[in-house]
N, C-alpha and C positions, 0 to 999 in steps of 0.2 A: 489439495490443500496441504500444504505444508506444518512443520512446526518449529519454534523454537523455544529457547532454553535462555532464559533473560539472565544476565550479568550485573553485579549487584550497581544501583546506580541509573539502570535502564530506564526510558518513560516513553511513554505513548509515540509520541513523537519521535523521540531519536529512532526508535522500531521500525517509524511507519519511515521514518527516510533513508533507512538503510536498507531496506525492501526494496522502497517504491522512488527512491528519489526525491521524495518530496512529502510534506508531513498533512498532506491531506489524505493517502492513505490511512490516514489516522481513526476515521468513523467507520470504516470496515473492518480493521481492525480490532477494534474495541466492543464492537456488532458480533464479532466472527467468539469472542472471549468475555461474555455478559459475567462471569461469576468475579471479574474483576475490572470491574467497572470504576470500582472507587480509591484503585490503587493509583498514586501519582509518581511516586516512585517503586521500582521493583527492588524486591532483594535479588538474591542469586536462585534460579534453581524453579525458579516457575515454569513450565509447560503451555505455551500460548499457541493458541491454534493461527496458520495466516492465510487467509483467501489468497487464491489467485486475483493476482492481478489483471486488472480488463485494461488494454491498451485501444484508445477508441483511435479510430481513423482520421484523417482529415476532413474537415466537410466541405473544402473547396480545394480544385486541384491549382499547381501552378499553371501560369498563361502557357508555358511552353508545353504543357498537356494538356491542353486542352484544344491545339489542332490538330494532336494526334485522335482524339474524342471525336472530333467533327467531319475528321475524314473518311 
């Protein structure tokens, strides 16, 4: 787990997509940092814990791997 150090202006979201790429990191985020749950925006100088990121797999492969599968 990492951490960071919020910059005044910061919020949920811009965190989770500067992480994660995208702002649905955002409920693990805020899961991973319960005692500030009700902040909407940050000042400067918060202490945020950040999960690792789970990068899930594909769940179907391209056509052209999958005659390599079958061979």
């Amino acid at each position: 787990m990492k951490t960071y150090r919020t910059i005044q202006g910061d919020t949920w979201d811009s965190i989770a997509f500067s992480f994660a790429g995208n702002a649905g990191f955002m409920t693990p985020l805020i899961e991973a940092n319960p005692d500030y749950t009700e902040v909407v925006i940050f000042p400067a100088g918060i202490l945020l814990q950040v999960p690792d990121i789970s990068v899930e797999a594909a769940s179907t492969l391209p056509p052209w791997r999958l005659e390599d599968e079958e061979s």
